[in-house]
N, C-alpha and C positions, 0 to 999 in steps of 0.2 A: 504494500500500500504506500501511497506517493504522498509525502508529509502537505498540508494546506498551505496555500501560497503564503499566507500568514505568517505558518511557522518559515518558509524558506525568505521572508523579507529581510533586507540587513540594511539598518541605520533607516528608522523609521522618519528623518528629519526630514532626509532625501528622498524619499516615496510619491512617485504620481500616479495621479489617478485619474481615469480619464470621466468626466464628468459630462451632464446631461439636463436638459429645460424639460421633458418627460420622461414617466415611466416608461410610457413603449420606447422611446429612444434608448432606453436604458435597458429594456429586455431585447429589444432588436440589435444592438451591439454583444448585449451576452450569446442572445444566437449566432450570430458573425461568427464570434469568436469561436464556439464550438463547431461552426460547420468549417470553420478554418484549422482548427485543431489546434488552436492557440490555446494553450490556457491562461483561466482567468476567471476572477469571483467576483459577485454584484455583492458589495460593501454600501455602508452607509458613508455619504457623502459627507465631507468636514461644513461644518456651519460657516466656517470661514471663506469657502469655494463658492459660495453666493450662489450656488447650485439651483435652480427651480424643482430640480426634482433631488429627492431624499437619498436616493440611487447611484453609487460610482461603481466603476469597473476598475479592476486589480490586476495587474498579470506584472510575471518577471521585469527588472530592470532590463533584461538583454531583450526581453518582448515588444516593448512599447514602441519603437518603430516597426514591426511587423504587423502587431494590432493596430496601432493607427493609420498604418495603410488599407490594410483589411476595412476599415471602416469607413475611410474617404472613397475607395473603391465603391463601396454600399450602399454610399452617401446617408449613412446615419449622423445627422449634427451631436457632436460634439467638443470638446477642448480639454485642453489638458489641466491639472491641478496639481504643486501651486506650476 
């Protein structure tokens, strides 16, 4: 069994996360990402990311260029946090 992205995060200061103005934008990227095979987990969003939706997406530091192309490909809106 593969530890949660959670447990494999290191230095929580430096942590982005890709953030969302809706729920469906925020499940439609979690889908992306599994049908891309990226991994990656819907978190709650920092109050500080002025977020509209409650909803962030999580995956690897070495991911987040692969996910966020995967999703401008998609065209699911989103941006990144901080």
């Amino acid at each position: 069994m593969t530890e949660p992205l959670a447990a494999q995060a290191v230095g929580r200061a430096l942590e982005r996360l890709f953030v969302f103005d809706t729920t469906h934008h925020a499940l439609w990227a979690e889908e992306v990402s599994r049908l891309r095979e990226i991994p990656a987990e819907v978190v709650a969003a920092p109050r500080e990311s002025r977020a509209k939706c409650d909803l962030a997406l999580r995956t690897r530091p070495d991911l987040l260029t692969a996910l966020g192309t995967a999703l401008q490909e998609e065209g699911v809106p989103h941006r990144l946090y901080p």
